[in-house]
TORPA-309145 format. One record per residue: residue in one letter; x, y, z of N, C-alpha, C in turn. Coordinates in steps of 0.001 Angstrom, whole numbers, padded with zeros to 6 digits, always signed. Atoms other than C-alpha are relative to their C-alpha. Last residue first. Layout:
N
AXYZXYZXYZ ...
% end
This chain:
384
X+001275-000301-000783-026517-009583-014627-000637+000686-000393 X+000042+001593-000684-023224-011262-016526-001597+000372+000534 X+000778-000365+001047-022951-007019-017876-000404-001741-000230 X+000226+001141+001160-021122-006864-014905-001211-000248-000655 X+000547-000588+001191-020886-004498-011754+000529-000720-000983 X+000772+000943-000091-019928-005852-008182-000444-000202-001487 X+000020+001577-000064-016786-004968-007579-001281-000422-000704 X-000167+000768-001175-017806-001061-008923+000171-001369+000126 X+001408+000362+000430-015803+000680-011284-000128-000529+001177 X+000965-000953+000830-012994+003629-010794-001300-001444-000629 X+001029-001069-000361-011333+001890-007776-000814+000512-000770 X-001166-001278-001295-010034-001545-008701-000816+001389-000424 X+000456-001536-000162-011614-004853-009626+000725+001079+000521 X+000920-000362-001481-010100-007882-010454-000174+001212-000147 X-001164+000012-001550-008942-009022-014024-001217+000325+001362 X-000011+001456-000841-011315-008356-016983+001302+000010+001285 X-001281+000016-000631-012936-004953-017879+000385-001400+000010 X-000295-000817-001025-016316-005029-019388+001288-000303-000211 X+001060-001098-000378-017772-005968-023090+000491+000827+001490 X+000854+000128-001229-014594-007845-023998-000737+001402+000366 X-000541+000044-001528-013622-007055-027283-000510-000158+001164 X-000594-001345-000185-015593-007535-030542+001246-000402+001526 X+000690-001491+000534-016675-010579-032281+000016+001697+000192 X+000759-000883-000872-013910-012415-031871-001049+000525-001063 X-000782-001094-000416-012955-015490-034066-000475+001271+000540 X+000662-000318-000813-012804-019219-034414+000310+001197-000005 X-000559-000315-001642-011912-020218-037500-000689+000775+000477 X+000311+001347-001117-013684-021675-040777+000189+000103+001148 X-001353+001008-000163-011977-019613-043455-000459-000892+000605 X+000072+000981+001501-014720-017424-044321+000649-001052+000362 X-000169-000614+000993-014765-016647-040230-000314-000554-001422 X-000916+000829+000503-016853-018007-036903+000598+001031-001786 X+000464+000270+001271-017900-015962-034430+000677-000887-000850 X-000539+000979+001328-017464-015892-030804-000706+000287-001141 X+001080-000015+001163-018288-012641-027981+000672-000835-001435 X-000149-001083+000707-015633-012476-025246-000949-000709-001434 X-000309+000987+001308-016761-013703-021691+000159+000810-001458 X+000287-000355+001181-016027-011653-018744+000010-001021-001141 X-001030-000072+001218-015579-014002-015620-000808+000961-001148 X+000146+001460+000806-018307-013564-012762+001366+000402-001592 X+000536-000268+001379-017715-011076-010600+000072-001301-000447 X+000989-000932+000487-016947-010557-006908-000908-000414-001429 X+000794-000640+000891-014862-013724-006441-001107+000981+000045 X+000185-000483-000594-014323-015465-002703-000353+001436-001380 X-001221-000801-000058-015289-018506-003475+000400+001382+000321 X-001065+000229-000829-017795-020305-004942+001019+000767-000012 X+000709+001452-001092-020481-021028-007137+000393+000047+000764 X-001054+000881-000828-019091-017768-009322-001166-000404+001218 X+000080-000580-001369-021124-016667-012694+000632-000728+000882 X-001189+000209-000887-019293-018100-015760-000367+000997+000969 X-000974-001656-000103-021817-016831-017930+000707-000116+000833 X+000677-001135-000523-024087-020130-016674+000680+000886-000048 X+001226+000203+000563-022345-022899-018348-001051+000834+000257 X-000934-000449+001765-018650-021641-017739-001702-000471-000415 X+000709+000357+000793-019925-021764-013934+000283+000054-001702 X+001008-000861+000615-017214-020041-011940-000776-001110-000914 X+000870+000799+000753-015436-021039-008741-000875+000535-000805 X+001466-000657+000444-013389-018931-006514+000046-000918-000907 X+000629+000769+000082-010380-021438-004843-001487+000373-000575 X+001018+000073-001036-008327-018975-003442-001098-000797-000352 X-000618-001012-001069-004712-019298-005633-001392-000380+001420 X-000936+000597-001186-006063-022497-007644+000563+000386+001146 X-001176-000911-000234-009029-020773-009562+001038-000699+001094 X-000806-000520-000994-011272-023365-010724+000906+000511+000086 X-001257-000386+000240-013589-023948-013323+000303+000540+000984 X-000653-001039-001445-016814-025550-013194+001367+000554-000304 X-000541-000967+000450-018503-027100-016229+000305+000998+000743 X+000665-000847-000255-020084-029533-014216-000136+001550-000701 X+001813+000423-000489-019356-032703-016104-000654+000925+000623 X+000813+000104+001296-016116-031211-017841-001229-000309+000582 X+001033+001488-000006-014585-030027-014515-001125-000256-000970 X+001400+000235+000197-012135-027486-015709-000416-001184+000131 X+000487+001136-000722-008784-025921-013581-001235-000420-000945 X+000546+000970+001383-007758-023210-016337-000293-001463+000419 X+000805+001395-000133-007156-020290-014539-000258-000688-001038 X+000599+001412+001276-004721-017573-014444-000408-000838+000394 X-000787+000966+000483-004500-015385-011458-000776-000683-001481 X-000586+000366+000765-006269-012052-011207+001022-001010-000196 X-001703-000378-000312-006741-011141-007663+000541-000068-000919 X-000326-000988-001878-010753-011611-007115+001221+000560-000274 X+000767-001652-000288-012006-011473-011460+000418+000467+001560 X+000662-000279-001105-009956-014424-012188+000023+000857+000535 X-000579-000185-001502-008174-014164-015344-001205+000049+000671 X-000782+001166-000710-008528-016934-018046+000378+001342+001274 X-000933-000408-000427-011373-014598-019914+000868-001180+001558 X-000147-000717-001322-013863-016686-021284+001402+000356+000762 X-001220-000677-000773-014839-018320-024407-000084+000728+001165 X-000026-001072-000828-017742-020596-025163+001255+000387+000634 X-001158-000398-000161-018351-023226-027927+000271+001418+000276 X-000301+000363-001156-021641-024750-028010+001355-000054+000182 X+000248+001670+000168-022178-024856-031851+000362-000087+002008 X+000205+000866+001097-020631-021655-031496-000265-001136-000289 X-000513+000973+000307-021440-018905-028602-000060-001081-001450 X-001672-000197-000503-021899-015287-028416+000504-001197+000328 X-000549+000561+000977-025202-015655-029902+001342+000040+000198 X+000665+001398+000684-027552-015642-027220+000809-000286-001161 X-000860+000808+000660-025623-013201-025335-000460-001463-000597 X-000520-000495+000867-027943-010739-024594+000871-000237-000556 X+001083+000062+001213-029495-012546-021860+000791+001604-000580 X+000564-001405-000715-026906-014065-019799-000841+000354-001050 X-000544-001635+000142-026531-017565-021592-000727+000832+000853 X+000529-000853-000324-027357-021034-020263+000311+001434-000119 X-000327-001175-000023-025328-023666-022071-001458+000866-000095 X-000804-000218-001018-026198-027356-021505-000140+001567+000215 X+001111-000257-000802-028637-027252-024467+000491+000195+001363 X+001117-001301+000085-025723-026421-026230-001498+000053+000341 X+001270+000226+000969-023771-029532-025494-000521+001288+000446 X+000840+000891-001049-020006-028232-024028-001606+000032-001105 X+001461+000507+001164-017171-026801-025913-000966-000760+001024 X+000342+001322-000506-014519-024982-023642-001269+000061-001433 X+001419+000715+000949-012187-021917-025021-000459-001442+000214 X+000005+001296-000006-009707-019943-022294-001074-000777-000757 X+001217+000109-000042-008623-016425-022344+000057-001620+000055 X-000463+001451-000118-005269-014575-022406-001220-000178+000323 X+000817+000737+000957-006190-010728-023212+000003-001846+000223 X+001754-000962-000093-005245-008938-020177-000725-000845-001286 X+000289-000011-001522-001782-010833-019515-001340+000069+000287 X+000426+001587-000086-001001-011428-023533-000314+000012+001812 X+001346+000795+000312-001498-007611-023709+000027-001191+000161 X+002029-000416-000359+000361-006751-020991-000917-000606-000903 X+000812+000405-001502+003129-009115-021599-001001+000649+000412 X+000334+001091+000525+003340-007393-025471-000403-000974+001153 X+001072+000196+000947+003483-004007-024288-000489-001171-000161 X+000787-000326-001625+006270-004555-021590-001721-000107-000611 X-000440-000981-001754+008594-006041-024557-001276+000026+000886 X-000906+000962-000344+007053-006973-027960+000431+000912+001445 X-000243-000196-001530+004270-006229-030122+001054-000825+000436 X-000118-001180-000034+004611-005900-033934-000282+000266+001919 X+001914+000111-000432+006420-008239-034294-000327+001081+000055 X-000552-000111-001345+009890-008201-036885-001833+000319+000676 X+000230+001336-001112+009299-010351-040101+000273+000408+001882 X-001306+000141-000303+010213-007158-042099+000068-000961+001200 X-000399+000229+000777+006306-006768-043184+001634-000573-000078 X+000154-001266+001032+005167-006573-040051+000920-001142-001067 X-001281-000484+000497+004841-009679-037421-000620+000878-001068 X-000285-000852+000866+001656-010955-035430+000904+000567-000684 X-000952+000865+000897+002142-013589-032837+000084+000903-001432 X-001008+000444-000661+000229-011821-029918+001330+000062-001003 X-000731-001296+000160-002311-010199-032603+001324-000212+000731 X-000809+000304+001717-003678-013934-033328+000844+001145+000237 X+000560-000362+001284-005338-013212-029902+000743-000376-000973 X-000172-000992+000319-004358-016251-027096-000680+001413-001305 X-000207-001036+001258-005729-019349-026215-000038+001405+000143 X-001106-001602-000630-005694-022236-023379+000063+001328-001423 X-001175+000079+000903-008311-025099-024769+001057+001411+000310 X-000336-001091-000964-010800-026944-022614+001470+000120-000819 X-001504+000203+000212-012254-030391-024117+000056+002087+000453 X-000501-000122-001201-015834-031343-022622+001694+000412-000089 X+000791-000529-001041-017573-031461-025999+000708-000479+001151 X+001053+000918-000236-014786-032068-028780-000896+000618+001180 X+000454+000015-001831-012929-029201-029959-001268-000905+000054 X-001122+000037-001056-010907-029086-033540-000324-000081+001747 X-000052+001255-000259-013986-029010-035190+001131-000804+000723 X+000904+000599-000558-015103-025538-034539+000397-001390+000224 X+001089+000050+000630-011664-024638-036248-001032-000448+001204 X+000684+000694-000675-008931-022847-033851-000981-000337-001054 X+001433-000490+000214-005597-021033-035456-001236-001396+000646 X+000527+000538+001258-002281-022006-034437-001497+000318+000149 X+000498-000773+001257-000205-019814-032660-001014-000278-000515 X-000217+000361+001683+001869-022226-030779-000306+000918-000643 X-001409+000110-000220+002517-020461-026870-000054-000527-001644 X-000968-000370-000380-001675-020474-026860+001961-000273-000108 X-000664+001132-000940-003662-021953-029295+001174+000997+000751 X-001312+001388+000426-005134-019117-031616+000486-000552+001363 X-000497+001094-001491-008521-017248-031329+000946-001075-000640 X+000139+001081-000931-008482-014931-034340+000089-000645+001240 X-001463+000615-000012-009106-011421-034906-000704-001430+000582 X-000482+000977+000804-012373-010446-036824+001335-000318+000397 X+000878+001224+000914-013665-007833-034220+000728-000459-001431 X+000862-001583+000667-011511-005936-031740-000239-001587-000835 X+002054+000782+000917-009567-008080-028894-000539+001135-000710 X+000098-000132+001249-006286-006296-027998-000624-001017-001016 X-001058+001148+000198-007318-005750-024623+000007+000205-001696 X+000207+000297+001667-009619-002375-023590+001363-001052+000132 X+000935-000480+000319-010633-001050-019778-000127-000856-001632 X+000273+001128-000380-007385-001097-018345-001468-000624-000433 X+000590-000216-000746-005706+000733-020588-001085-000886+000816 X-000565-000305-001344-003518+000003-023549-001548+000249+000933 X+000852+000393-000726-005272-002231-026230+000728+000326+001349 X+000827+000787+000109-002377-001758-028642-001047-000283+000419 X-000359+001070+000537+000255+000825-027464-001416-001019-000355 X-001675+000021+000823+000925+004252-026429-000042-001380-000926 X+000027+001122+001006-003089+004649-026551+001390-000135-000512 X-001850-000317+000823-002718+008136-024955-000009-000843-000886 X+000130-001766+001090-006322+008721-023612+001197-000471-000908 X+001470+000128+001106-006625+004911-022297+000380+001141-000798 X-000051+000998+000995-003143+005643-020851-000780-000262-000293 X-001006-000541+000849-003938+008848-018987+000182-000651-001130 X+000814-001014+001193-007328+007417-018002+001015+000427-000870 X+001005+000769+000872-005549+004745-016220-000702+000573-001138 X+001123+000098-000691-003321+007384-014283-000768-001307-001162 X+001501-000359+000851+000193+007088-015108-001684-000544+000215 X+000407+000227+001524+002886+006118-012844-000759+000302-000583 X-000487+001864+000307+003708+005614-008842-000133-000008-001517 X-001584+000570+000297+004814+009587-009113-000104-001676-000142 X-000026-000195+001465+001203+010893-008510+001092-000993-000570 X+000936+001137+000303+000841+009135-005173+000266+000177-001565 X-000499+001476+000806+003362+011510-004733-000281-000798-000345 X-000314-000684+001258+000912+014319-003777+000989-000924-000544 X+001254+000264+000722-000714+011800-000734+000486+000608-001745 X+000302+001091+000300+002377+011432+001102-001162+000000-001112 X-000857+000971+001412+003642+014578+000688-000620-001573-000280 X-000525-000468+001188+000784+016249+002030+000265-000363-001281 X+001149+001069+001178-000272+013570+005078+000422+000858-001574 X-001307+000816+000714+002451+015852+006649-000476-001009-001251 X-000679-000493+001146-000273+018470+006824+001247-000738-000376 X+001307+000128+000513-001654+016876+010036+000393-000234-001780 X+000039+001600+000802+001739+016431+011640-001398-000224-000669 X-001126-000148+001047+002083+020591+011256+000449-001560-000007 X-000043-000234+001585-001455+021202+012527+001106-000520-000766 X+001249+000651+000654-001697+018748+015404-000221+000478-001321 X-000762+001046+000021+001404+020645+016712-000828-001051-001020 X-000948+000120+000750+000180+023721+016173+000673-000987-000437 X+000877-000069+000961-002978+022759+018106+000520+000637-001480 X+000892+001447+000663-001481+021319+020666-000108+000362-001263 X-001091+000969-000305+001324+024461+021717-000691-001398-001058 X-001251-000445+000806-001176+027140+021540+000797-001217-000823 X+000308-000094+001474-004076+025329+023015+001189-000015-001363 X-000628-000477+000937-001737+024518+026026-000391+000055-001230 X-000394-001693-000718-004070+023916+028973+000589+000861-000886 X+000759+000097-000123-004971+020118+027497+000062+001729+000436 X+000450+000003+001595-001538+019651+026215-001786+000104+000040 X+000850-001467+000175-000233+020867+029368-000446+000031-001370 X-000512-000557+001634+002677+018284+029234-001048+001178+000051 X-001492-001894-000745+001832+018303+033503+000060-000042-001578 X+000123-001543-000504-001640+016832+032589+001275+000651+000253 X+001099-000356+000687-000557+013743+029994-000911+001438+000716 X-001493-000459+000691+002133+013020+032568-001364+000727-001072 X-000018-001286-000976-000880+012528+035553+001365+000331-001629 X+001067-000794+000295-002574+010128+032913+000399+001380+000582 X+000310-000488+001344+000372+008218+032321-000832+001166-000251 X-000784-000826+000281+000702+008184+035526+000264+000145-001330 X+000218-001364-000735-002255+006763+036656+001547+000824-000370 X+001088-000680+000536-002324+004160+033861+000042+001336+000804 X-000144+000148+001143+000957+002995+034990-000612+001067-000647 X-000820-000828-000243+000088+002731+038680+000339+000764-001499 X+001148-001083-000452-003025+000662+037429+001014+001205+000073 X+000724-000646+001598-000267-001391+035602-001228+000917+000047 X-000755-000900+000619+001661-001469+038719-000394+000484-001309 X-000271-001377-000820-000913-002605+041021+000534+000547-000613 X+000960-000703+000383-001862-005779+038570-000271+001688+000499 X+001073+000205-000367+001616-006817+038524-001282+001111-000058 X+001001-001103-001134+003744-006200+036113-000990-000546+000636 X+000878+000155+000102+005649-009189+033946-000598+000980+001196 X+000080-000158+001286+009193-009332+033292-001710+000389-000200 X+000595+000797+000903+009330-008988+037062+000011+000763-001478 X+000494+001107-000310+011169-005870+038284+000043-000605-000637 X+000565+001241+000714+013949-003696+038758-000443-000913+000009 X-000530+001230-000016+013904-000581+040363+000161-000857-001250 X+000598+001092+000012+012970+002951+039112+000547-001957+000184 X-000489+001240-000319+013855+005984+040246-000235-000914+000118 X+000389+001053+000058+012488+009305+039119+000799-001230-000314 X-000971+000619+000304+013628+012993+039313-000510-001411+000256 X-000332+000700-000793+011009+015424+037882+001021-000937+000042 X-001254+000387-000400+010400+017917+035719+000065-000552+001490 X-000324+000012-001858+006992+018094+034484+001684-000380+000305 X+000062+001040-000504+006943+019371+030798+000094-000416+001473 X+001603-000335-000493+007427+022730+029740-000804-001177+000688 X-000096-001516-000526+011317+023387+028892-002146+000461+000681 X-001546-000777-000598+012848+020059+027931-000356+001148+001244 X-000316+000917-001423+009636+018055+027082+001230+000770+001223 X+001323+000049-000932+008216+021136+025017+000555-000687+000800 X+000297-001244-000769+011801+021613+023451-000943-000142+001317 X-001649+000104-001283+012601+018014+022700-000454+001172+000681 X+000074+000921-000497+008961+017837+020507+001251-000163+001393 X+001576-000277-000638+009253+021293+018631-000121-000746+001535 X-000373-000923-000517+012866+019842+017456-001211+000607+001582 X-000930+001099-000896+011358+016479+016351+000442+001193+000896 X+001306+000630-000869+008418+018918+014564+000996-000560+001078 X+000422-000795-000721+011144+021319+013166-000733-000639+001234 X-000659-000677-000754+013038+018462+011745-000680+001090+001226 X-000362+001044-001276+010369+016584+010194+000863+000461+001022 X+001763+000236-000354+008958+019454+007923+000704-001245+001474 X-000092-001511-000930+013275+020595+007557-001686-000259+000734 X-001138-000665-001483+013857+017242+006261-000281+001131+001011 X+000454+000955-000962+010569+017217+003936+000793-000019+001051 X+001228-000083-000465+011706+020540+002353-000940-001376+000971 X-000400-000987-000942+015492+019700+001989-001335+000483+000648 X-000771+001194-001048+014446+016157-000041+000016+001442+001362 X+000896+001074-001056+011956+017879-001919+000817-000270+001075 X+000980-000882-000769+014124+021036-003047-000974-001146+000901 X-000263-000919-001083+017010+018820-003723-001197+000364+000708 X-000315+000861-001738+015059+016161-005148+000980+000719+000538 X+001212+000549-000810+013559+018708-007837+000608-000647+000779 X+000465-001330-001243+016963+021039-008025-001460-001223+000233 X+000799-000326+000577+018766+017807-010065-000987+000991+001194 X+001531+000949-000225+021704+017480-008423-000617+000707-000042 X-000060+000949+000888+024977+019506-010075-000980-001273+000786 X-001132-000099-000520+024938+022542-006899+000603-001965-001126 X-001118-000922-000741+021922+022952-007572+001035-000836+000450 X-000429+000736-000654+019938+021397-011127+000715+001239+001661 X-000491-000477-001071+017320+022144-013549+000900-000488+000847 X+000429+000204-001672+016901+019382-015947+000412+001844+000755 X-000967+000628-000595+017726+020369-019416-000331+000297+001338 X-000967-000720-000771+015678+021147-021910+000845-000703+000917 X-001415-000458-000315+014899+018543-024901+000893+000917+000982 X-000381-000520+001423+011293+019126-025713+001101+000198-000043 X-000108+000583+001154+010596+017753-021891+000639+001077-001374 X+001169-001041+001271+009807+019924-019089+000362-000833-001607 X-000585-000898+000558+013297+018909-017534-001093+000325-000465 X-000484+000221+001892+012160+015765-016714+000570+001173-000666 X-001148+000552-000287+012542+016451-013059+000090-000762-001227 X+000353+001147+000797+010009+019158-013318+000824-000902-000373 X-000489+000654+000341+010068+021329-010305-000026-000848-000955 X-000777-000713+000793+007280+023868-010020+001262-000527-000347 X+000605-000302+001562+004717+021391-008950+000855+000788-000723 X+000589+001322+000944+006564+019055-006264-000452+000850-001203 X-000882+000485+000636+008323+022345-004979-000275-001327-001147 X-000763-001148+000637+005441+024199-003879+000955-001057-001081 X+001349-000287+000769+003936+020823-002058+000577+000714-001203 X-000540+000632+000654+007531+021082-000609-001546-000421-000838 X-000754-000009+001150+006998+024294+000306+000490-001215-001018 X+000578-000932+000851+003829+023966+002135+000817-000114-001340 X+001374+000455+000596+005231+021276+004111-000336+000198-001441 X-000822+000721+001037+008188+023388+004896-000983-000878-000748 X-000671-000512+000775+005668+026084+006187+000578-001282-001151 X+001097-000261+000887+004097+023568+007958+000058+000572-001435 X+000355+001814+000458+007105+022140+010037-001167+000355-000597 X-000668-000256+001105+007783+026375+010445+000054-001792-000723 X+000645-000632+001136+004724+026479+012179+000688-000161-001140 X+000840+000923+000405+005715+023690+014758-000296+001089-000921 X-000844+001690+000682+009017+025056+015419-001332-000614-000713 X-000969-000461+000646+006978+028802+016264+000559-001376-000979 X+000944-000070+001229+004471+026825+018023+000525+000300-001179 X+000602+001163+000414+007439+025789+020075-000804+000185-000952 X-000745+000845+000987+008906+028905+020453-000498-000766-000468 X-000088-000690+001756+005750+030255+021242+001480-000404-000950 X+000852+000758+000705+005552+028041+024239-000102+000717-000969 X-000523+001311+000428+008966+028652+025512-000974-000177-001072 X-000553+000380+000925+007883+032358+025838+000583-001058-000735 X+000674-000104+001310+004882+031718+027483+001126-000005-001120 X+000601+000677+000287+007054+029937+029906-000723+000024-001081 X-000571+001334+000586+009624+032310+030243-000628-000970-000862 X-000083-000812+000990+006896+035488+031425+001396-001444-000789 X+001496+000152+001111+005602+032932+033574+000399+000290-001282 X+000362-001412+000925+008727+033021+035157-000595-000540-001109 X+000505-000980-001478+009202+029828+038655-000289+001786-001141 X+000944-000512-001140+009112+027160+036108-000236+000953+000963 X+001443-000671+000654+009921+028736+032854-000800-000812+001381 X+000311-001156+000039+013341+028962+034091-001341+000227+000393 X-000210-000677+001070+014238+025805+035389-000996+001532-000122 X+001240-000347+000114+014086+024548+039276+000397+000672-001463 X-000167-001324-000148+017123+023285+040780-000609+000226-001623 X+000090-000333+000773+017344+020014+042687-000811+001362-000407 X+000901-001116-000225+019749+019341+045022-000863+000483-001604 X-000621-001648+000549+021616+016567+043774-001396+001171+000746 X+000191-000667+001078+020319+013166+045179+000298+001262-000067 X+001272-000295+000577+021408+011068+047751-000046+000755-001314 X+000063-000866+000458+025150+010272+048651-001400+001041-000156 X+000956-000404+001344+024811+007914+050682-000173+000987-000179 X+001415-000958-000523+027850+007430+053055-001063+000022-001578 X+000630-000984+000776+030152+004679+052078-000969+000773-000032 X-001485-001106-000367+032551+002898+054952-000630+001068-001172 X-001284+000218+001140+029262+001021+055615+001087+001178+000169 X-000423-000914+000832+027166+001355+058774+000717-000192-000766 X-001412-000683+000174+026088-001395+060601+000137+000699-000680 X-000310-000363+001492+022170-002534+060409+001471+000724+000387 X-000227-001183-000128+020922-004430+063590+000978+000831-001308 X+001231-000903+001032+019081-007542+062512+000589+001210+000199 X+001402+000258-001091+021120-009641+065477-000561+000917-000628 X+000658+001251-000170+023774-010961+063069-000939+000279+000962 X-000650+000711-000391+025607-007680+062430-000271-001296+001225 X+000387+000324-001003+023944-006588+059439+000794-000624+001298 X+000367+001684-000348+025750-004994+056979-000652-000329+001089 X-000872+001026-001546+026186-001451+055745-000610-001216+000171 X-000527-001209-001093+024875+001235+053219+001205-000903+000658 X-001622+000096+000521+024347-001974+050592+000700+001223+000633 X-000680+000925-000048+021144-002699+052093+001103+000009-000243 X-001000+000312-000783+020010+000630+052243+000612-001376+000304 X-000088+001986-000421+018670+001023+049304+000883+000099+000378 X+001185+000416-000535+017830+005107+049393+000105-001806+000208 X+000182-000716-001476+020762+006126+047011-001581-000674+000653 X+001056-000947+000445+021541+002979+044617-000954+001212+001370 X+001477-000241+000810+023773+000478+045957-000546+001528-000069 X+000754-000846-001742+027801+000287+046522-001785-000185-001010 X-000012-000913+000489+028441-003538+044022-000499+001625+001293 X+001324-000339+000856+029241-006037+046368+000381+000970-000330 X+000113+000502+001284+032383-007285+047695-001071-000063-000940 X+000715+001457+000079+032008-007124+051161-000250-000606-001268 X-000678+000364-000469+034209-003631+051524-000482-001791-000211 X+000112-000646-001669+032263-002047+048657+000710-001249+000835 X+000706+000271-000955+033268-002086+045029+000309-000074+001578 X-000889+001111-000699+034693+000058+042370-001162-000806+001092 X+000719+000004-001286+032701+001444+039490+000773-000891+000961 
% end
């Protein structure tokens, strides 16, 4: 861009300040650069032939049908693809040596987004208001005239698109980002196995969310040691971290029998915590009148809002605190919560004692433990 005889930039058609100079009595001189103005402007098809116009707008619906279509197909493709191969040893499908399922997805979502973006240029291109518009530069900050201005043209752009005139056009359009929701929702499958799946399947020990590998006559042992728990081993106000006996378990060939992803779940879902307190202290839910020993009461160490481990205990109230949000449960009242932001009250797991002398389940926890999630409700416990 070169500049003008005074060493300014030339200006912008219509600002005449930079036409010419003043020559000290307000009178405006002419520059050596005429203003150009603006191009003649020259009118597209579909404005001045109807017969254009409709046809733009069936393109468009057209773009927007076929962003449905692909949709459709990739729906299609999610079920008849099996990117295990169908198991029993076949062999993936593939084109062109990648596996045909994320071909066919990948080319079917592309083409669903494509059409629509396409759709979208067209309408503005070929149906939209065409105009030529020149905008200064202001404040970082609009005044209150321009944000009314704003609104009013927003509102006048919102009538020339003709999305209020253009059934056609809307209501294709509205269909083929409607139906995008699709993929999103049919992959949901793909985060992993349903809860029920794994309850049904039982790949491993106390899979599902629903069952730990508590069942009746295992012991309560000391967490990270092992070691088994007698009644007398716990004074009244003492608080003891413990695992199942099944944790630490080994086969015959000293190898465990849980280990890996298995073995952190169950010590995740089963991990619990054993307090002793005077047994006139202890207020059971009613049907647990015997689910403690000499005044020795277990209870699941996760907290029922988000699942952290807990093991905060105030021996004089028998409170227990969660450190993340601060819910609060009663260990003397079924560990209902005093506090916090807790739905539930802790699951507790049913004590007995064995021949031997140790502490040890009576069955598995009666509900779920951790926090709640969709198939029960927050509020529901066998605590009430």
């Amino acid at each position: 861009m070169t500049e003008g005889h005074d060493g300014h930039l030339p200006g912008l058609p219509g600002d005449d300040s930079h036409n010419g100079s003043h020559d000290g009595h307000g009178e405006l001189v002419p520059g050596p650069i005429a203003d150009p103005g603006l191009p003649e402007h020259v009118w597209r098809p579909t404005d001045v032939d109807p017969k254009a116009e409709k046809r733009a707008e069936r393109q468009i619906a057209t773009l927007f049908g076929l962003s449905t279509v692909c949709v459709v197909l990739f729906v299609v493709s999610y079920i008849v693809f099996d990117v295990n191969g169908g198991g029993g040893g076949a062999t993936v499908r593939t084109v062109g040596g990648l596996g045909a399922s994320n071909v066919a997805l990948g080319v079917t979502l592309a083409g669903a987004l494509l059409f629509i973006g396409i759709g979208l240029i067209q309408w503005a291109r070929k149906l939209m208001g065409d105009h030529e518009i020149v905008e200064m530069r202001h404040p970082a900050r609009s005044s209150d005239e321009d944000r009314e201005e704003t609104l009013r043209v927003l509102a006048l752009g919102a009538d020339e698109s003709g999305i209020a005139r253009r059934p056609l056009v809307r209501n294709s359009l509205l269909g083929a980002v409607g139906v995008l929701i699709a993929p999103a929702v049919i992959m949901l499958k793909d985060l992993g196995p349903t809860n029920r799946d794994v309850t049904d399947s039982q790949p491993y020990i106390g899979a599902g969310l629903e069952h730990t590998v508590w069942e009746k006559g295992v012991r309560v042992v000391r967490d990270v040691v092992g070691t088994p728990i007698r009644t007398g081993d716990l004074e009244i106000g003492d608080l003891i971290n413990a695992e199942p006996e099944t944790i630490f378990e080994v086969d015959e060939n000293g190898d465990p029998l849980l280990e890996g992803v298995p073995l952190q779940i169950a010590k995740s879902k089963a991990a619990v915590v054993v307090v002793r307190m005077d047994p006139d202290e202890n207020n059971p839910a009613p049907g647990r009148e015997n689910w403690a020993v000499d005044g020795i009461l277990c209870y699941s160490k996760i907290c029922t809002h988000v699942g952290c481990p807990i093991s905060l205990y105030e021996k004089k109230t028998h409170h227990l605190l969660c450190p993340c949000h601060q819910s609060t449960f009663d260990l003397a009242d079924a560990a209902k919560v005093v506090f916090g932001p807790a739905a539930r009250p802790l699951p507790q797991l049913p004590l007995m004692v064995d021949a031997d002398g140790y502490l040890v389940a009576q069955s598995d926890f009666k509900e779920p433990v951790g926090p709640s999630y969709w198939e029960r409700d927050s509020q529901q416990s066998t605590s009430k």
